[in-house]
ZADREN-787752 format. One record per atom (N, C-alpha, C): atom name; z, y, x; residue in one letter. Coordinates in nm, 2 decimals. Layout:
+------+--------+--------+--------+------+
! atom !     up !  north !   east ! rest !
+------+--------+--------+--------+------+
!   CA !      Z !      Y !      X !    a !
...
+------+--------+--------+--------+------+
end
This chain:
+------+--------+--------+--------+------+
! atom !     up !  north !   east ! rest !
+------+--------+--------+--------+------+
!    N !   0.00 !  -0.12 !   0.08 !    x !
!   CA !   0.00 !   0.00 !   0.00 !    x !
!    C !   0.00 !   0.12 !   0.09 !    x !
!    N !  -0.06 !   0.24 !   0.02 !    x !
!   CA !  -0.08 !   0.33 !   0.11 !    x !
!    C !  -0.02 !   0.48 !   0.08 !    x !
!    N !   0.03 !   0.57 !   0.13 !    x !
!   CA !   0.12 !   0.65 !   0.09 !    x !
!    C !   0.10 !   0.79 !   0.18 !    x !
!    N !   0.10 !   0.92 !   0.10 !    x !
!   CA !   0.09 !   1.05 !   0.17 !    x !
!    C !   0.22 !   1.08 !   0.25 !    x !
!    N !   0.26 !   1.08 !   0.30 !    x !
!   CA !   0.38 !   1.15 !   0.36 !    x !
!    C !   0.40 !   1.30 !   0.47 !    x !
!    N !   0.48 !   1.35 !   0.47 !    x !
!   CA !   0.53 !   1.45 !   0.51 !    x !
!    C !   0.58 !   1.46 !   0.66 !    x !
!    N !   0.50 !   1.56 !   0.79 !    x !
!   CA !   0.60 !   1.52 !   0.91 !    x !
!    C !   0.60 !   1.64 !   0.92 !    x !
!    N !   0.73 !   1.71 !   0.94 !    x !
!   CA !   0.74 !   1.89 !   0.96 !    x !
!    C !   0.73 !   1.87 !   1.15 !    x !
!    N !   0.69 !   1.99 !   1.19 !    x !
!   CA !   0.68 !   2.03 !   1.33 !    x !
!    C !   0.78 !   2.09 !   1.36 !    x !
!    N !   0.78 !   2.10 !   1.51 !    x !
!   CA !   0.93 !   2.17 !   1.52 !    x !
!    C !   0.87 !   2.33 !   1.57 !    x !
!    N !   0.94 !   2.39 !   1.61 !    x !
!   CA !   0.84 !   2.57 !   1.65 !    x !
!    C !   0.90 !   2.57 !   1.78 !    x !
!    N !   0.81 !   2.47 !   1.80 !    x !
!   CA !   0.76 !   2.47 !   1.98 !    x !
!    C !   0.62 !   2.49 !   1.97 !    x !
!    N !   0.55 !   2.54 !   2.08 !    x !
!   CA !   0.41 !   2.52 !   2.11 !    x !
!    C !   0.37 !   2.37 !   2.13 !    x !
!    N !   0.45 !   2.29 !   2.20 !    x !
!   CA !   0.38 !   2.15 !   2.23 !    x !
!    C !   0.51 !   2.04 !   2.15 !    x !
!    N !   0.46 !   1.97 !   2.13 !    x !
!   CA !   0.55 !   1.81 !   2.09 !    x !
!    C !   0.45 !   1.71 !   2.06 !    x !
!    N !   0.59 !   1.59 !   2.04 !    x !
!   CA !   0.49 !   1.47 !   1.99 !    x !
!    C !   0.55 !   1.43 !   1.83 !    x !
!    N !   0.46 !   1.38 !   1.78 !    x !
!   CA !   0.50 !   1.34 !   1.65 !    x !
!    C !   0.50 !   1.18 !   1.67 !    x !
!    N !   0.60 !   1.13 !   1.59 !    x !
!   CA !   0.58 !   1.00 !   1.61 !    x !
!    C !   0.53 !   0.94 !   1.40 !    x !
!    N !   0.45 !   0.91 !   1.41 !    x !
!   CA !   0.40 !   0.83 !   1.35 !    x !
!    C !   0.35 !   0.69 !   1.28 !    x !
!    N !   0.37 !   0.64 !   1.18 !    x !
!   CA !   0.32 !   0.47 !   1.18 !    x !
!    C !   0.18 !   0.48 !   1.22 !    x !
!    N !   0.14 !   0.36 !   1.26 !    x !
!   CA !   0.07 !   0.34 !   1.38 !    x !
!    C !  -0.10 !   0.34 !   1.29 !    x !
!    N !  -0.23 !   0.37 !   1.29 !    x !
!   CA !  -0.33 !   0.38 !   1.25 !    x !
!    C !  -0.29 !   0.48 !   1.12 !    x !
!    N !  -0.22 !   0.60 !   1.09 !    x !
!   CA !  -0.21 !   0.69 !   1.01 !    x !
!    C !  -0.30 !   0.77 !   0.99 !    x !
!    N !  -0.37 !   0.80 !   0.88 !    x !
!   CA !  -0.50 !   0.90 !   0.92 !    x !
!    C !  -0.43 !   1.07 !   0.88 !    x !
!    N !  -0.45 !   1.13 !   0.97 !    x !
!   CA !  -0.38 !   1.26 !   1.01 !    x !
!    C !  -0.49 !   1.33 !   0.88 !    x !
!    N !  -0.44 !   1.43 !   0.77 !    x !
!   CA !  -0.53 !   1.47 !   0.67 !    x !
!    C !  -0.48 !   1.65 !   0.71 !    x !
!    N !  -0.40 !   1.70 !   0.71 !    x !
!   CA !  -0.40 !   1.86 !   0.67 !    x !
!    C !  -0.28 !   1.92 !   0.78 !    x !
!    N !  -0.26 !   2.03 !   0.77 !    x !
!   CA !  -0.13 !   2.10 !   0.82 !    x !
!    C !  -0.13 !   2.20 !   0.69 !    x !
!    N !  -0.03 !   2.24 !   0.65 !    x !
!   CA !   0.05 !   2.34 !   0.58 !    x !
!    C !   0.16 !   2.40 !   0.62 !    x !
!    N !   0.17 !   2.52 !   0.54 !    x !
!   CA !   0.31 !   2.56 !   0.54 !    x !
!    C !   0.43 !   2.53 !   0.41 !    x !
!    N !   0.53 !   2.49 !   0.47 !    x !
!   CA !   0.64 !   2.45 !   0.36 !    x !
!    C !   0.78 !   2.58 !   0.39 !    x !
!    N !   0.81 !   2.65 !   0.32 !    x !
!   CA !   0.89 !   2.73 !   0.37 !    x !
!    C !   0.91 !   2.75 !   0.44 !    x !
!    N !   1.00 !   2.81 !   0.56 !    x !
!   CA !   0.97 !   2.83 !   0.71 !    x !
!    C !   0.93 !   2.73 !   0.80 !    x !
!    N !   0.87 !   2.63 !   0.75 !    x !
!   CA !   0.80 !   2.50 !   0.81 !    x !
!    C !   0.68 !   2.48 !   0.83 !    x !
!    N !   0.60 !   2.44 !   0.95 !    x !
!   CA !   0.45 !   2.38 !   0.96 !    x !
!    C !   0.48 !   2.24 !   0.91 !    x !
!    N !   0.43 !   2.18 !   0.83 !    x !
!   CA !   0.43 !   2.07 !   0.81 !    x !
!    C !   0.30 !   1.97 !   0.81 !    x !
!    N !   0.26 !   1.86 !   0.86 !    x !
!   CA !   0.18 !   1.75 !   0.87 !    x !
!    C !   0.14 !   1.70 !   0.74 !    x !
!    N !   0.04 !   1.69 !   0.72 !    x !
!   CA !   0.07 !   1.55 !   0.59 !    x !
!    C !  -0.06 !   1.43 !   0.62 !    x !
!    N !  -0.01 !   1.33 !   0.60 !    x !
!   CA !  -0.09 !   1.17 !   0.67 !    x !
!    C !  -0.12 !   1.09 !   0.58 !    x !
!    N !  -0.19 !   0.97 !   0.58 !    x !
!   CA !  -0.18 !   0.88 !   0.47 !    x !
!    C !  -0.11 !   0.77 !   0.58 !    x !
!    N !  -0.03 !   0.68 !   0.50 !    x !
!   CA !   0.00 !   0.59 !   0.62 !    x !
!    C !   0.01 !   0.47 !   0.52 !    x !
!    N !  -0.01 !   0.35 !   0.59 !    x !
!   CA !   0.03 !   0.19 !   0.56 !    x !
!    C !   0.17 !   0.19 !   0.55 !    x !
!    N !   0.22 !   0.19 !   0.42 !    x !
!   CA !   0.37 !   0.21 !   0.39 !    x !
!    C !   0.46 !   0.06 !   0.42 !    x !
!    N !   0.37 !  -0.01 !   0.52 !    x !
!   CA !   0.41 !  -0.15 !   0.52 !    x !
!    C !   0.42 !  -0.20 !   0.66 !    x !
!    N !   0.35 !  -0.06 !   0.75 !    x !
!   CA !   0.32 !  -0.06 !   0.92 !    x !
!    C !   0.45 !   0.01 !   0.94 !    x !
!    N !   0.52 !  -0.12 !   1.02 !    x !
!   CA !   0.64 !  -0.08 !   1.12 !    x !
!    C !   0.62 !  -0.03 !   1.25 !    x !
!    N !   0.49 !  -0.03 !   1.27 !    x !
!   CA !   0.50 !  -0.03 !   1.42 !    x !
!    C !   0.46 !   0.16 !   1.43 !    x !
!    N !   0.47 !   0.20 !   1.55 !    x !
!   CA !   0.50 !   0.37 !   1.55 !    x !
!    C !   0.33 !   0.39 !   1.70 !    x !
!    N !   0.32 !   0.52 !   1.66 !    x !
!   CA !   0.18 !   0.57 !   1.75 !    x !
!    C !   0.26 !   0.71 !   1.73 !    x !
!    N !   0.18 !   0.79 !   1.86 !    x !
!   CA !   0.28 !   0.92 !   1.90 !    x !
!    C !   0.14 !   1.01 !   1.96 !    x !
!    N !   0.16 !   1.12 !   1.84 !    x !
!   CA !   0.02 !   1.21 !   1.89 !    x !
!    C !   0.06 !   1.33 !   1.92 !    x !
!    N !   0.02 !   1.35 !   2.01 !    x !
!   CA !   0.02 !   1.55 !   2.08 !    x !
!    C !   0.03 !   1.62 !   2.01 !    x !
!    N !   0.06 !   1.75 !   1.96 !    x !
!   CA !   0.09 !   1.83 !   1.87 !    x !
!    C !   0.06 !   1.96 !   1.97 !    x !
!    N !  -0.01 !   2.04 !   1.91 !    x !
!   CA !  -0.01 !   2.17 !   1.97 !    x !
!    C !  -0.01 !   2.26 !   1.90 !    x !
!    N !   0.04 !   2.39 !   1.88 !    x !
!   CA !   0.08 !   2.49 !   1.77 !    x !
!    C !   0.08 !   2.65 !   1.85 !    x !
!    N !  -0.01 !   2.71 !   1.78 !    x !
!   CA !  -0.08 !   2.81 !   1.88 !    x !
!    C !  -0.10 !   2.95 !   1.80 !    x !
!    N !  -0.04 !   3.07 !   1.79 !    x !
!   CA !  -0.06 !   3.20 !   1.72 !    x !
!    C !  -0.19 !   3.25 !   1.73 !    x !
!    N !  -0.24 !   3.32 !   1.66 !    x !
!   CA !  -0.36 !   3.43 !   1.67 !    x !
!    C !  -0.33 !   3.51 !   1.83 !    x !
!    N !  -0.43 !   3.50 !   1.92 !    x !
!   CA !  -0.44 !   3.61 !   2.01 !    x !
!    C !  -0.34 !   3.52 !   2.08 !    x !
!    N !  -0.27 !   3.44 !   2.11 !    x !
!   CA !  -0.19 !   3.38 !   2.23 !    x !
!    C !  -0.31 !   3.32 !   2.29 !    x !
!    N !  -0.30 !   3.30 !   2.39 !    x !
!   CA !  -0.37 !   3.25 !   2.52 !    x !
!    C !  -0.34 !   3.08 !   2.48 !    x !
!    N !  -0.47 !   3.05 !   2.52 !    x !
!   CA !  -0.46 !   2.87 !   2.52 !    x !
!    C !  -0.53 !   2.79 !   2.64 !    x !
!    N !  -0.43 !   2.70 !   2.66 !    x !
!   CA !  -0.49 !   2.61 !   2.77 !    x !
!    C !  -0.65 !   2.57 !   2.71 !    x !
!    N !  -0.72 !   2.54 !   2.87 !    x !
!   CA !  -0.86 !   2.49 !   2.87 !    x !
!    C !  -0.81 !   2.38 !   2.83 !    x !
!    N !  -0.72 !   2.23 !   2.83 !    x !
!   CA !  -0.71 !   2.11 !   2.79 !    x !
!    C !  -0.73 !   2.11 !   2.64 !    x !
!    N !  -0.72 !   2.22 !   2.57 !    x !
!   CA !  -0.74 !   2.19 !   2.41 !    x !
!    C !  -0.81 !   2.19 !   2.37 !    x !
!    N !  -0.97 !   2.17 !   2.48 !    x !
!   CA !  -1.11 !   2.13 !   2.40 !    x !
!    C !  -1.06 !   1.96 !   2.41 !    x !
!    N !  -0.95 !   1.87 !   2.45 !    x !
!   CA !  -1.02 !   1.74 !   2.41 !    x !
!    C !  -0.90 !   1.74 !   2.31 !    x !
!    N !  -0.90 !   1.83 !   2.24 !    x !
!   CA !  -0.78 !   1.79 !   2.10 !    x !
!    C !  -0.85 !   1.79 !   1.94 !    x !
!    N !  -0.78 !   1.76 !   1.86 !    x !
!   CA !  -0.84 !   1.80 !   1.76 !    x !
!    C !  -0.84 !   1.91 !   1.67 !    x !
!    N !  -0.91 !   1.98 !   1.60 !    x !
!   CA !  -0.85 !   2.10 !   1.56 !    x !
!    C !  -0.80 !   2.03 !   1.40 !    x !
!    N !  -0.68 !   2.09 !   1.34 !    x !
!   CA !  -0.65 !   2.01 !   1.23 !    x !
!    C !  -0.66 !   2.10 !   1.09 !    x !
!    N !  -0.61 !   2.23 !   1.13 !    x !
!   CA !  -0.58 !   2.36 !   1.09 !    x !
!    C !  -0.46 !   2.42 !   1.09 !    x !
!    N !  -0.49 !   2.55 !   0.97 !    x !
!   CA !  -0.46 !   2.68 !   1.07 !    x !
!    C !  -0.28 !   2.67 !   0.92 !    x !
!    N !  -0.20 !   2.72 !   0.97 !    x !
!   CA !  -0.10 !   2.74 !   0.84 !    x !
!    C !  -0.08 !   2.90 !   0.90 !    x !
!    N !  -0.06 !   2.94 !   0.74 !    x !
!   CA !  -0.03 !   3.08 !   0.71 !    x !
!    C !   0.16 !   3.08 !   0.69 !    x !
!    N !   0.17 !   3.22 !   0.71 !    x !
!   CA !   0.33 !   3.31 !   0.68 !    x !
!    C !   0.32 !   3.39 !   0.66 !    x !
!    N !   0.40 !   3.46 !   0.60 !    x !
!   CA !   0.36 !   3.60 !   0.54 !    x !
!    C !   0.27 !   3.67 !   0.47 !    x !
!    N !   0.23 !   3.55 !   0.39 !    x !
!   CA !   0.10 !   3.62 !   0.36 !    x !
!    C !  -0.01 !   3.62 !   0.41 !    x !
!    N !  -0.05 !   3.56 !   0.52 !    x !
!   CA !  -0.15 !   3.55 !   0.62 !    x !
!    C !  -0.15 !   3.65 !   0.69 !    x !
!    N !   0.00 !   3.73 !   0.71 !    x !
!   CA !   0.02 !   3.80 !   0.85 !    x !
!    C !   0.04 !   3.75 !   0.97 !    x !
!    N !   0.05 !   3.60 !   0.95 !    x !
!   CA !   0.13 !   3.53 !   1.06 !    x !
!    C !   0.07 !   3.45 !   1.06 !    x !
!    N !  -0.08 !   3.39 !   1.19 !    x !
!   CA !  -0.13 !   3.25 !   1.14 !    x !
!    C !  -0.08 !   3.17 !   1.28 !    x !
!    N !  -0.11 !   3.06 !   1.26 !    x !
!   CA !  -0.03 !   2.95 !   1.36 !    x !
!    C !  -0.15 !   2.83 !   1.38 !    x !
!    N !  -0.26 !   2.76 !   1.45 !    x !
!   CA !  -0.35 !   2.69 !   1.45 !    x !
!    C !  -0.31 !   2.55 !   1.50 !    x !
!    N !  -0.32 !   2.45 !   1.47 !    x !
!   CA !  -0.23 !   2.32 !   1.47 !    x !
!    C !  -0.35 !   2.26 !   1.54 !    x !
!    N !  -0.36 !   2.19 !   1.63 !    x !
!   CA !  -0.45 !   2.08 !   1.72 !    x !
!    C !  -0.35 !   1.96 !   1.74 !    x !
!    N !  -0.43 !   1.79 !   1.76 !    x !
!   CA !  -0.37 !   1.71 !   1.83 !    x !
!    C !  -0.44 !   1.63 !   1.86 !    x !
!    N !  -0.37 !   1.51 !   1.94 !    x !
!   CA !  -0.44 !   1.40 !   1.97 !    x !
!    C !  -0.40 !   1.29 !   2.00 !    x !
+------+--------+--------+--------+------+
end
């Protein structure tokens, strides 16, 4: 059986998320002062996979390594005063 779930980020620029293992990564959002993940996973997969996370403001400077990431998207604050662009891998 297969199931959407929820992984909030922490407000670092880099981490790992750990994950059940073949999760298909679908969106980033914002949840009140939260970036949050959302995945589909095999609600029946014990086993864990652990992907890069990178979280990047408008106009901050970004490493050249985040052409081999994924872009996932962008979450809004304030209104879309405040955007934050989510990559991983």
């Amino acid at each position: 059986m297969y199931s959407i779930w929820k992984f909030a980020l922490k407000s670092q620029e880099t981490q790992v998320l750990e994950i059940p293992l073949d999760a298909q990564i679908l969106s980033t959002e914002t949840q009140g002062d939260d970036i949050v993940v959302y995945a589909m996973v095999n609600t029946e997969q014990t086993e864990k996979e652990y992907k890069d996370v990178r979280v990047y403001g408008t106009g901050e400077p970004i490493p050249d390594v985040i052409t081999e990431y994924n872009f996932l998207g962008t979450a809004k604050f304030n209104n879309g005063s405040m955007m934050f662009h989510v990559f991983y891998k």
